[in-house]
Each structure stands twice: as C-alpha cells, then as structure tokens.
C-alpha positions in Angstrom: 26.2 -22.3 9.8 23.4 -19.9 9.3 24.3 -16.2 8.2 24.2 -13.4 10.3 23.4 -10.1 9.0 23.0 -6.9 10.3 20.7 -3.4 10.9 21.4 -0.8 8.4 24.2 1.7 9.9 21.7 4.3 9.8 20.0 3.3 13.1 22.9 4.0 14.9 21.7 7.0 14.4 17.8 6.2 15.1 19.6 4.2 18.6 20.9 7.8 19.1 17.8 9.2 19.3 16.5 7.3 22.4 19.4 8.2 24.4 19.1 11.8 24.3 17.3 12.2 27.3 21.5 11.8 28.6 22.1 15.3 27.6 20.4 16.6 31.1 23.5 15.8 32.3 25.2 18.2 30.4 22.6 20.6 30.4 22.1 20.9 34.3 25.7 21.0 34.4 25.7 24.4 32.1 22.9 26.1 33.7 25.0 25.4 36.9 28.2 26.8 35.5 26.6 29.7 33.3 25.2 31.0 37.6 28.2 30.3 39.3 31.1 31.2 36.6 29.7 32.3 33.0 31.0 31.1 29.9 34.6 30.5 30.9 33.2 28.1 34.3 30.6 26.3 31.2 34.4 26.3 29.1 36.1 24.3 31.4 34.0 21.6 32.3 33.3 21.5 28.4 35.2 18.0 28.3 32.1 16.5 30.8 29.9 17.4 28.2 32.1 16.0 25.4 32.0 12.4 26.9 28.4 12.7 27.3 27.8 12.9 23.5 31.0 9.9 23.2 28.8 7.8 25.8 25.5 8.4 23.6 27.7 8.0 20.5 29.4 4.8 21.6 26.6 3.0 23.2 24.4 3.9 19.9 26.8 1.5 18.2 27.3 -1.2 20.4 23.5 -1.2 20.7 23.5 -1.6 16.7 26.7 -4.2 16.7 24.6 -6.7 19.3 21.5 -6.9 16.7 21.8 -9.9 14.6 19.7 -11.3 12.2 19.4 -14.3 10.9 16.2 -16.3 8.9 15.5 -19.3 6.9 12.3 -20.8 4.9 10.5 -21.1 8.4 11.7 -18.5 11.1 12.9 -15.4 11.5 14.6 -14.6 14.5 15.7 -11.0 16.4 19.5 -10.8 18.4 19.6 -7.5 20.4 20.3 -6.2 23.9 23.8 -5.2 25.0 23.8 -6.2 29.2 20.4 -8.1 28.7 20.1 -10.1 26.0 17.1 -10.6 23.6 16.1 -13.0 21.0 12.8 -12.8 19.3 11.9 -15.5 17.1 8.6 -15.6 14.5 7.4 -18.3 13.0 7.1 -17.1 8.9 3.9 -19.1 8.8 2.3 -17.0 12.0 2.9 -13.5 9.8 -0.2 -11.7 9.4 1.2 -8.9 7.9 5.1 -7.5 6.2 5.1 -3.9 5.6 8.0 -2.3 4.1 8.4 1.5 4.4 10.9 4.0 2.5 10.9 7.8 3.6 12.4 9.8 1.1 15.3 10.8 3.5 16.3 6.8 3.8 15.8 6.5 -0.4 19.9 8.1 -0.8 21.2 5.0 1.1 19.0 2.3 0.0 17.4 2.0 3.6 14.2 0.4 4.5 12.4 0.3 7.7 10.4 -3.4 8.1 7.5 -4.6 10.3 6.7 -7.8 10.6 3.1 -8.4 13.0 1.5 -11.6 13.8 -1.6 -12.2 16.4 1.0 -12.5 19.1 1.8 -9.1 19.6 0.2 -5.9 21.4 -1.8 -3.6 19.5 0.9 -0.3 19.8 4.0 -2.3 18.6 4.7 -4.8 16.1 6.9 -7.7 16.6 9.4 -6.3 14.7 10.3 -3.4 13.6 14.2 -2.9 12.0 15.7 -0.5 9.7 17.6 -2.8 6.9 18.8 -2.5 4.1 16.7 -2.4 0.8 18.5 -5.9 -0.4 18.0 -7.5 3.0 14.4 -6.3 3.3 13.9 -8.0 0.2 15.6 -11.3 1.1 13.7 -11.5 4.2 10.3 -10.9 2.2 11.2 -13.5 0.0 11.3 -16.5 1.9 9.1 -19.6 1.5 5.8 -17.6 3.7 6.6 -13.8 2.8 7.5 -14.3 -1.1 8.1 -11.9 -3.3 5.3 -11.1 -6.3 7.1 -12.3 -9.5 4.0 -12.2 -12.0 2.3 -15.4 -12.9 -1.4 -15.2 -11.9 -1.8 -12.3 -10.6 -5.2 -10.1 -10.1 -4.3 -6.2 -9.9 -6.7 -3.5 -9.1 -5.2 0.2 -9.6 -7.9 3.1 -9.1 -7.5 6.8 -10.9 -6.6 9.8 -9.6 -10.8 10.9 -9.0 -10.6 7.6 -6.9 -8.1 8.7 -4.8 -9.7 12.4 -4.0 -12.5 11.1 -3.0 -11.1 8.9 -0.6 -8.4 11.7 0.6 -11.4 13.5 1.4 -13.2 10.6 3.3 -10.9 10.1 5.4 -9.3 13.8 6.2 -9.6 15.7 9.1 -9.0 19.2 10.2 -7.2 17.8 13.5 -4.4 17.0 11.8 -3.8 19.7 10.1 -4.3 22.4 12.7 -1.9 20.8 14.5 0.6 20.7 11.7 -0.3 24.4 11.1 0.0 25.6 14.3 3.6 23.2 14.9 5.0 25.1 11.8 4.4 28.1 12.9 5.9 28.1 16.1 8.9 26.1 14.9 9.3 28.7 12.0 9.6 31.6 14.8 12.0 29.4 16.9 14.4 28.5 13.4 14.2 31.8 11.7 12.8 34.6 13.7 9.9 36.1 15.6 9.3 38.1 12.6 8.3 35.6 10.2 6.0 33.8 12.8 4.4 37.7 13.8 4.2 37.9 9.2 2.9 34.6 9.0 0.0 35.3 12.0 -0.7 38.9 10.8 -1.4 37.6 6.9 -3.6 34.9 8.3 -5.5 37.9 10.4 -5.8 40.2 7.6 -6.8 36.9 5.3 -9.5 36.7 7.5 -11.2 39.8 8.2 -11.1 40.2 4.5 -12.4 37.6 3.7 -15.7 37.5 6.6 -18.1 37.9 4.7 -20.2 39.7 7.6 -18.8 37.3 9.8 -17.3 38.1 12.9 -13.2 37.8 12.5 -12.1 35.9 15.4 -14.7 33.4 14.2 -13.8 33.6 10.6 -10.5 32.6 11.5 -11.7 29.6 13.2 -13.6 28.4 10.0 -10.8 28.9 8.0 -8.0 27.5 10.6 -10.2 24.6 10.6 -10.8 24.4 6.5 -6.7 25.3 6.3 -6.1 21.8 8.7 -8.8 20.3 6.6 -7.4 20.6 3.0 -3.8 20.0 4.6 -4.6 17.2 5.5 -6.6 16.3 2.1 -3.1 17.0 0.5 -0.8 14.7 2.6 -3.7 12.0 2.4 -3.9 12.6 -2.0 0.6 11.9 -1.9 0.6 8.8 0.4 -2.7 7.2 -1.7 -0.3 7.8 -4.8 0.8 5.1 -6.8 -1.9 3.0 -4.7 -2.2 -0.6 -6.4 -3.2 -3.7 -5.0 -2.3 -7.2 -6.2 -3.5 -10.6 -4.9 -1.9 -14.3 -5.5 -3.0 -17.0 -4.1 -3.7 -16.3 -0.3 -1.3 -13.2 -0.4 -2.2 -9.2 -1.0 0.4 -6.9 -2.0 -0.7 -3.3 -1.1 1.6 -0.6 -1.9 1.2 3.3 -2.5 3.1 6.9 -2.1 5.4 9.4 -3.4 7.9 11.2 -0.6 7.4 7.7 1.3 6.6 4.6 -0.2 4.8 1.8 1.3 5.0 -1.9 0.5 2.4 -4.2 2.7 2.3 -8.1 2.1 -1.2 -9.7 4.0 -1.8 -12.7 4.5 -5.7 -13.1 3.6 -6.6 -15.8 6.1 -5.6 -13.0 8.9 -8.4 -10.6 8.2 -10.6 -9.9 10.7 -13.4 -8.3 8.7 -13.7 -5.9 5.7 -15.4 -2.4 6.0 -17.0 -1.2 3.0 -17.5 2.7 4.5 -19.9 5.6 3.2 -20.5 9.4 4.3 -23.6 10.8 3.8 -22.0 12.5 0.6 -20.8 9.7 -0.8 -23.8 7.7 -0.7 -25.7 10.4 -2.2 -23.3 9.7 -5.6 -23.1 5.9 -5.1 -19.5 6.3 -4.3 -18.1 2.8 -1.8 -14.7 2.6 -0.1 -13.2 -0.5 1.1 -11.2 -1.1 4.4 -9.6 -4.1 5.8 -8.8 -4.8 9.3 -5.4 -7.2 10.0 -2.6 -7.1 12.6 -0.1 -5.3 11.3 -1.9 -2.9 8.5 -2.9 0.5 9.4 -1.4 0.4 12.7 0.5 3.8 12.7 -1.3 6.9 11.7 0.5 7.7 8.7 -0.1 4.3 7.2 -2.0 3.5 4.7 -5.8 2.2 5.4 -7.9 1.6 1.9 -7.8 -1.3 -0.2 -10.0 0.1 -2.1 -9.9 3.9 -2.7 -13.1 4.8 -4.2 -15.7 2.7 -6.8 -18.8 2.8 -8.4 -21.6 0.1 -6.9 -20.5 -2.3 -10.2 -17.2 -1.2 -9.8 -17.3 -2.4 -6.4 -18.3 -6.0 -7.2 -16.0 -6.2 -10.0 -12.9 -5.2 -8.3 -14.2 -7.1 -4.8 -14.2 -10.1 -7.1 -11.0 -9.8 -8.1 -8.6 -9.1 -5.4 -11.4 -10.2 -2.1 -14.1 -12.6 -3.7 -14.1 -14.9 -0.6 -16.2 -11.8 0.8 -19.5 -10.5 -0.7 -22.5 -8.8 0.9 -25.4 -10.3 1.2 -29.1 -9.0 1.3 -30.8 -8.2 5.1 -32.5 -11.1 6.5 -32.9 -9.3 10.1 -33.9 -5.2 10.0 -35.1 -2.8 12.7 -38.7 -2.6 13.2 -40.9 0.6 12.1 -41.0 1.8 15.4 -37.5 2.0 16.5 -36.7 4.9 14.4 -36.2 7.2 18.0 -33.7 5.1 18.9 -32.0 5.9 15.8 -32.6 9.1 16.1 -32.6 10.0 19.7 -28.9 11.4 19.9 -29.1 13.5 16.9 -32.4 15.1 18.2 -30.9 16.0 21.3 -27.9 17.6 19.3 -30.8 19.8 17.2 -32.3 20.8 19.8 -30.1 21.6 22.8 -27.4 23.8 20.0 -30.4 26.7 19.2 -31.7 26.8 23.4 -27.6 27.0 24.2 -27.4 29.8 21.4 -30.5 31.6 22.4 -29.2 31.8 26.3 -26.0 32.9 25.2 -27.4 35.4 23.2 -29.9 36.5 25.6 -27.4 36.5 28.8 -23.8 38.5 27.1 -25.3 40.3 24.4 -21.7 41.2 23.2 -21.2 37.6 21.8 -24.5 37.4 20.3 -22.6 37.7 16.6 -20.2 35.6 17.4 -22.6 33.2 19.3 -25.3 32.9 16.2 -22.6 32.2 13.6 -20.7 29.1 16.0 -24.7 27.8 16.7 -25.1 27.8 12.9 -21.8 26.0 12.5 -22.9 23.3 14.9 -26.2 22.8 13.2 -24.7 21.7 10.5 -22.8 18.7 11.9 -25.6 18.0 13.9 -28.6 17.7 10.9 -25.9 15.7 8.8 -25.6 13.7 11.8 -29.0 13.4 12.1 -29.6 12.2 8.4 -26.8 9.6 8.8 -28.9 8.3 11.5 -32.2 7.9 9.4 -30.4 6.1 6.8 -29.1 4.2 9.2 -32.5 2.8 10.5 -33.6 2.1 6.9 -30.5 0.4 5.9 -29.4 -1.6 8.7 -29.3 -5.4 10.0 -27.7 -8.6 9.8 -27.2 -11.4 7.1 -25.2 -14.7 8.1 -24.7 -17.2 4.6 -23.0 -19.6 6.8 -19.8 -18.1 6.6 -19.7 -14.9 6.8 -21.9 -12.8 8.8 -22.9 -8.9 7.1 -23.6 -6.9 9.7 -24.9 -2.8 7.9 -24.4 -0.3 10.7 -23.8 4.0 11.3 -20.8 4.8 13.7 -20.5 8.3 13.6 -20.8 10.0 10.3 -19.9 6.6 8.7 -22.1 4.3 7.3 -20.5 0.2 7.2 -21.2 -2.3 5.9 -19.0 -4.9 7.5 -18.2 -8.5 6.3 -16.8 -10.8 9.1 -15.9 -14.7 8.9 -17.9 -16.2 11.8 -14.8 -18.1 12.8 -13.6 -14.2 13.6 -15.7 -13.5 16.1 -15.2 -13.4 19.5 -18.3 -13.1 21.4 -21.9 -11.6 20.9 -23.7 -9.3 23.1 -27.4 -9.3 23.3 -28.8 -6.7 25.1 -32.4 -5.1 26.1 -33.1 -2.4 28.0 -36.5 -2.3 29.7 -38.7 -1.2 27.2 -37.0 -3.7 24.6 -37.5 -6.3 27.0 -41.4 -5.5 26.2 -41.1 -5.1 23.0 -38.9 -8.4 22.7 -36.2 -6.7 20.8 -32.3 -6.1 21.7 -28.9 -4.3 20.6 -26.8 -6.8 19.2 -22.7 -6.1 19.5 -20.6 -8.5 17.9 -16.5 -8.2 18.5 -14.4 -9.2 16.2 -11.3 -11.3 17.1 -7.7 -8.9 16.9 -5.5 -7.1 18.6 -7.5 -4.9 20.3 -11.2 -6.5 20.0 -13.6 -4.3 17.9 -16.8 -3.5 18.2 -19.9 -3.7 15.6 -22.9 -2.5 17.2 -26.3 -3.0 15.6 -29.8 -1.3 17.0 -33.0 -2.9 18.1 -33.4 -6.3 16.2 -36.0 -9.5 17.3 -33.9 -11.0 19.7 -35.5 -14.9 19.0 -34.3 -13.9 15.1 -31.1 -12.8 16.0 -30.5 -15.9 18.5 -32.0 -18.4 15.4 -29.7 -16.6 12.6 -26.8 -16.9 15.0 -27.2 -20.3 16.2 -27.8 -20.1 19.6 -29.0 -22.9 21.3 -31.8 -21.8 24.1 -31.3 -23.9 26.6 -27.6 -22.9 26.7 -26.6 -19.6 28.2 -27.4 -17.7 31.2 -28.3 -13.8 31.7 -26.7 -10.9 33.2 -29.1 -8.5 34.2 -29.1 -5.3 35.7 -31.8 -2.7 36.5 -31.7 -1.0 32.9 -30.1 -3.8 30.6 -30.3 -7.8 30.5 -27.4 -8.9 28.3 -26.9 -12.2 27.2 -23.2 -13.2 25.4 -22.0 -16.2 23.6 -18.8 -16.7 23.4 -17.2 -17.9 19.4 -17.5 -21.4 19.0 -19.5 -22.2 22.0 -23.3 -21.7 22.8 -23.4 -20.8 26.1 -22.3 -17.0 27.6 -19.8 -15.7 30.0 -19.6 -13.2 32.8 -20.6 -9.7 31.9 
C-alpha cells in the first residue's frame, strides 16, 4: 500500500486566503446594521459574522485534509477537491522542469512551496504547485527522474558579484519599482498615518526641486521617480541573483540563487526550447554576454529567476557554455541582410528621431507655458530613441541565420536587446516567409521562425534571400503553397514537414 502524505499545515492558511471574498457577507451585513442601529444593532448580529470566519476557517481545513499525495519511481499523482474530486497524475519522465521555492517567512517552519511543469500544461499555471514540507519536497525531488545532486561528475559554474550587477542592471526596470514606490506609500499612510505619507511626499518634493538642476520640478521628479523605481528594482534583482550557481549532470541542470527567498530549479536539458545569449547596446560596447534559457516551467512567474548565465566575458562565455550547455554553440552567419536593407532596419527608429523634435517644437510653439517643461521631456525621449536607433544599425550588420544540421542560430534586435538565439530544429514549430511588395522585387523576405512551448515564441529576422533561406532550411520547392495578400505573400512550413499551412 502506497503512502499518503500530506500539504504542509501552513496552507490552510494560503486555502484561507481564496475564501476571503466570504467576508462580504459580513461586511454588507455591518454596513446594514451600522444605518439602521449603530454599533449595538452591528453587536448583536456579531455571532453571523463569527460563523463566517468558522465557515472560512473550517472549510480551509477540509480543503487541506482532502489533498493527498502520493509518488513512486514513475508518477506523481495530486488528490484534492472536497464535493468534486480531483486527481492529477504526472508522469516523472514528462517533467520539464522542478522548482523549489523558500520565502523567508516559510524558512521558521521548514516549508517549501513546489512546482512541477511539463509540456502539458498552460502557460499561466504549472501542473502543480503545493506547499510541503522541506523533507517531502526533497523526497519527491529525489525520485528515479527528479534526483537529487549528490556530487560525482558534476560541472559547476558560479559567477562574482560584478557578474551579477551587470545582469541586475540588464534586466531592471523602472516599472517595477514605481509601482513598488508608489504601493508603499499609500499603504504606509493607510498603516501608520496620513502624516508620514504627506512627510514621505513632501521630502521627495523638496529632494527634487533641490536637486533640478535648472530643470523644471514637476519634471525632475519624474526623472528621479523613474531612476528611484529603476535602482529599486536593480536592488531586488542583485538579492534574488545571490548565491546564483548552476550545476549540470548528465541531462539534468540544477539552478539555484537568493537570499530572503531561495530558489532551487532542476531542468531537464532535452526540454529547452532555445537559449538566448542577450546584449544591450552598453553591454556590447564592453564585450559583456548574458545567457537565457527558455523551458516550461523556468521563469514563469515574475519574481523567478531567468539567467543561466549572469554576466561573462566573450572567452568566458565559451568556457562556461562548454561546461554546463556544450550541446549548444553559435555558429558563424551563412545568410545576412543585403547592403541595401539598412532602412528597413532603421525605418522605425527614424520615425522616433524625427517625429519627438516636430511634436516638441508644436508644443512649444502652441502653450508657451510648457515650453520648459516640454524641451526637457523631448530631450528625454531623444535619448531612448537614438539608442534605439543604434541598436538597430547593429542590428543590420550583425544579423542572419546559421543551421549546422542541428541547431539553427538565428542573430536578431527585439527592442533594445540584441540575441543571439540557439534553437534545436527539432524545436521548431513552423517558419514564416514573408515579402512585402518591394521584397517580392527584390527577391528577399522576413523570416519568423517559432519555437515549440507553451506559448509559441517568436524570432523574427529582416530581409534575407528567400531561395537561401528556403535551401539552408530545407525546403523542398515543389512542396508548399502561398498565402498572399495585397501587401505580404507568406509562405510557412510546418516542423517536420515541407509543405505550409493556412495563414
């Protein structure tokens, strides 16, 4: 008889949590009695309210008593549901990816939340997701598919603390942090007083106009809310890459990393999609690569971590990429853009230069008022839009396509990103040729490849020879139909066929 174990206690507590919306029971029914009666009407109907928070309390533990677990060398299987009962059962050999998770509230008890993902699932939720135990987390992980790391021959890669700024600051935004900003603030003024939130927003005022420089205030303080948000988010992005270390046996990575909340993945190397070694325009400029992978299950939730490789050197890069990824290398361009397709490169940039200064100058000319304020956001935007603009230029002299028989290396710009992306051909779901009509003369196309995963992905390369691309790929002529339209004839091939389907 197999074993059944059980959730950690603790999530009677998280079961709690979805059930809350039951208190606008209680609160409809003291707004009601607060009109009709006041505090002693609210006072006697007080035991409605009290059974409420018993119902949410007792069906929070039921909930947790009818979750079962049970696993052996070759399934895992889920028991839950109180009225409607579940079971979910995974295969261990269909795992793409295990990740453990410990918040530093669930560190006093020993609890661990566990995700377990395979291609199956969608790409919001993973096909499981249970808070355990630390012990049974570790049982489960070290069964005959998600085994434990226990030394032997074993290739780790640990980058420095330089590694892991440079990647904190790749990969930060100012998004994040405004929002984070502006939720503490208000929260502070709603658990202490209005005081310190009126403190709190008169220091950042005064911060700023002190600190213009000739700049108007109101848009001082938007540079530095947004530089605030940005190093905030540097900060939180410098503690989760802590630690970072990743370790690779056989077909397994171990990835793990963090201080407050540590983070444990196992991945399964025959599940990645593709890997993303990723550039900014500063970065390039010192050499500096980072590596990304894409699986099921791994960097699927915002706070997760995303790099297997924070930061390196081009030698570094090859050195550590042989140790813990050498199935994947890139290889040299054997299909580039032409000379004259540089304004397709550059065509969206331009219009960015250009349309920012006429937009400035009307505003300028029309509400003279703004004019300060106007000149200093039009410079602001500049910026972004010249960067973007170089990204774009080294874009058409770096990108293209390379297939070695297994893998394909496909060098492409999305956004203010520079990748260079490895992908297995047996990963790919379908290629997109298209021309627009003066490619059609010019016997060129856009090439977007997907990539097979949860939610397919898109790798989108610019103005190629479209008889290269259709030799280098494969493509048998006589084999595939067109879809065309009046601006664009696309042609796709489906993976592991050589004829296309429906647009």
């Amino acid at each position: 008889m197999k074993k059944v174990y059980r959730a950690h206690p603790i999530m009677i507590a998280e079961n709690m949590g979805k059930l809350l919306f039951l208190l606008i029971i209680p609160l409809f029914r003291g707004l009601i009695s607060a009109f009709e009666g006041g505090f002693s009407e609210w006072l006697r109907g007080a035991w409605f309210d009290i059974l409420t928070l018993m119902a949410i309390v007792i069906m929070a533990v039921i909930e947790w008593y009818c979750l079962e677990i049970d696993f052996d060398k070759e399934k895992l299987r889920v028991k839950s549901g109180i009225f409607y009962k579940k079971v979910r059962c995974i295969e261990l050999k269909r795992v793409c990816a295990a990740n453990i998770t410990q918040p530093f509230y669930l560190k006093p008890i020993r609890a661990v939340h566990i995700v377990v993902d395979t291609l199956a699932g969608n790409s919001r939720n993973p096909d499981m997701d249970l808070t355990v135990s630390r012990a049974l987390a570790e049982r489960i992980i070290s069964t005959q598919r998600l085994r434990r790391f226990d030394g032997g021959n074993m290739r780790i890669y640990k980058p420095n603390t330089v590694n892991i700024a440079i990647l904190s600051v790749m990969i930060s935004n100012s998004l994040a942090g405004v929002l984070f900003l502006s939720t503490f603030i208000s929260q502070a003024g709603k658990l202490l007083s209005t005081t310190i939130t009126e403190r709190l927003v008169g220091t950042f005022k005064y911060f700023a106009q002190t600190l213009a420089f000739g700049i108007p205030p109101a848009a001082a303080a938007f540079a530095y809310i947004l530089l605030f948000g940005w190093l905030y988010s540097v900060l939180t992005n410098m503690i989760r890459y802590q630690n970072f270390a990743v370790s690779r046996k056989d077909d397994t990575l171990l990835i793990s990393g963090g201080v407050i909340t540590n983070r444990d993945y196992l991945i399964d190397v025959k599940c990645i999609s593709y890997i993303d070694i990723r550039q900014t325009l500063m970065s390039r400029l010192f050499g500096v690569y980072s590596v990304f992978i894409n699986v099921v299950g791994f960097s699927k939730r915002k706070d997760d971590l995303s790099a297997v490789m924070p930061a390196a050197t081009h030698s570094g890069l090859k050195r550590y990429m042989q140790k813990i990824l050498p199935e994947y290398h890139a290889d040299e361009r054997q299909l580039k853009p032409n000379a004259g397709a540089v304004f397709k490169f550059i065509i969206e940039p331009i219009w960015a230069c250009v349309l920012v200064p006429v937009i400035t100058a009307l505003i300028c000319f029309f509400f003279e008022e703004w004019r300060d304020v106007a000149v200093f956001v039009g410079a602001m935007l500049m910026m972004p839009a010249i960067w973007f603009l170089a990204v774009r230029l080294i874009d058409f002299f770096t990108s293209g396509i390379s297939f070695d028989g297994e893998y394909y290396t496909l060098r492409y710009s999305k956004g203010m990103f520079l990748h260079t992306v490895i992908i297995p051909k047996d990963k790919i779901a379908y290629v997109d040729l298209r021309q627009s009509i003066i490619q059609k003369m010019d016997r060129k196309c856009d090439v977007k490849l997907r990539t097979v995963y949860e939610s397919r992905m898109i790798h989108h390369i610019r103005n190629l020879d479209r008889q290269n691309v259709m030799d280098l790929c494969g493509f048998d002529m006589g084999c595939y139909d067109e879809t065309i339209t009046p601006v664009k004839k696309c042609v796709r091939f489906k993976r592991g066929e050589n004829k296309c389907c429906e647009n």
